[in-house]
C-alpha positions as CSV (number, residue, x, y, z in Angstrom):
1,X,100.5,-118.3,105.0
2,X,104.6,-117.5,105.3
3,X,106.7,-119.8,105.3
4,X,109.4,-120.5,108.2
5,X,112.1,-123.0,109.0
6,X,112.6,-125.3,112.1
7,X,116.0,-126.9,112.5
8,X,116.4,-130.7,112.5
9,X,118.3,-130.8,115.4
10,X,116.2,-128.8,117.2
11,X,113.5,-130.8,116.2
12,X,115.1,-134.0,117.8
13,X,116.5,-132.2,120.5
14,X,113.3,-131.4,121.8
15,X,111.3,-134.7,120.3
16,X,114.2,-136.3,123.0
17,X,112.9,-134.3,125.7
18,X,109.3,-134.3,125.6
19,X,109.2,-138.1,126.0
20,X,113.0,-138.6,127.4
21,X,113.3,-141.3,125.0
22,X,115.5,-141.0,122.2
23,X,114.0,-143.2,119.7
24,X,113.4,-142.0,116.3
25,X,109.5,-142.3,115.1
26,X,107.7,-140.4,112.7
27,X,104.9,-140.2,113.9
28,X,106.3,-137.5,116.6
29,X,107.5,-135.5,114.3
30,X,104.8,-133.3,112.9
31,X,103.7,-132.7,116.6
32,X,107.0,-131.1,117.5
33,X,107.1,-129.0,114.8
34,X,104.0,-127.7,115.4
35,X,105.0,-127.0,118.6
36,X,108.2,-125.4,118.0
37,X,106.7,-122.9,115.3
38,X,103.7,-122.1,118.0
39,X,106.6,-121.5,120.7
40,X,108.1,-119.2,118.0
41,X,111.5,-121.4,117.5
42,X,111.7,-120.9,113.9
43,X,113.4,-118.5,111.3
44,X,112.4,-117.0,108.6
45,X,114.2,-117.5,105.2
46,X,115.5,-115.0,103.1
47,X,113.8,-114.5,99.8
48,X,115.3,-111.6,97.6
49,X,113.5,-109.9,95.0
50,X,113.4,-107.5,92.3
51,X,117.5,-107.0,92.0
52,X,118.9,-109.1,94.8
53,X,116.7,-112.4,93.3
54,X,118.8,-111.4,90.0
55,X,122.2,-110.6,91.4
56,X,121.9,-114.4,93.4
57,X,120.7,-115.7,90.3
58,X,124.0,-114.3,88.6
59,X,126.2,-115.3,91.1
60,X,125.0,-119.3,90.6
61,X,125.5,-118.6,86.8
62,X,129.4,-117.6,86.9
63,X,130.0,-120.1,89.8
64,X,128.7,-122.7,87.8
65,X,130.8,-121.1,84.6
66,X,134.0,-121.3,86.8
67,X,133.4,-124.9,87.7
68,X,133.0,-125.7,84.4
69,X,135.7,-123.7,83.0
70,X,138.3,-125.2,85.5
71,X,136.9,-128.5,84.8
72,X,138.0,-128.0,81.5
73,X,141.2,-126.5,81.4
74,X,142.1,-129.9,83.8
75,X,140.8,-131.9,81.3
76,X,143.1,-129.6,78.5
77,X,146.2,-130.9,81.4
78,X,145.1,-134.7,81.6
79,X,145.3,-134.6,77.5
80,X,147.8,-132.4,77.3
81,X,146.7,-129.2,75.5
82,X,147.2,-125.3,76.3
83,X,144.6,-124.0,78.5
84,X,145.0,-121.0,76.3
85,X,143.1,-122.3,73.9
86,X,139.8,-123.7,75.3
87,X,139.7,-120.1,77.0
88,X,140.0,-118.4,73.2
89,X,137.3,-121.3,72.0
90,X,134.9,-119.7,75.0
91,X,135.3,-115.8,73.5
């Protein structure tokens, strides 16, 4: 079994113009993704692996250290110390 992506507004788009009513139900939605995956109007995502899994993994790790990092030095600025040092308390 592979997994596969349908777009939502695909999915109403086409929900709209099977029945020409643009009501929102449920119940009509399983049948229209069914449809649109057996018509082929899907895509495939991107999975990496071996190196590429661990380079995206690494990416999220120092994007979430430079968030934090920046959060900090504005809290150093709302209380008024050096950014210097909370960067020399991280080394």
């Amino acid at each position: 079994m592979k997994l596969v992506l349908v777009n939502p507004h695909h999915v109403k788009k086409s929900k709209e113009l099977d029945d020409n009513h643009p009501s929102k139900s449920d119940r009509k939605d399983p049948k229209t993704i069914a449809k649109l995956v057996i018509e082929g109007r899907y895509i495939e995502p991107y999975i990496p692996e071996g190196v590429y899994a661990e380079l995206r993994i690494a990416t999220a790790s120092r994007d979430r250290l430079v968030k934090d990092l920046n959060g900090l030095n504005n809290l150093a600025i709302y209380i008024n110390i050096p950014s210097t040092n909370i960067e020399m308390c991280l080394y």
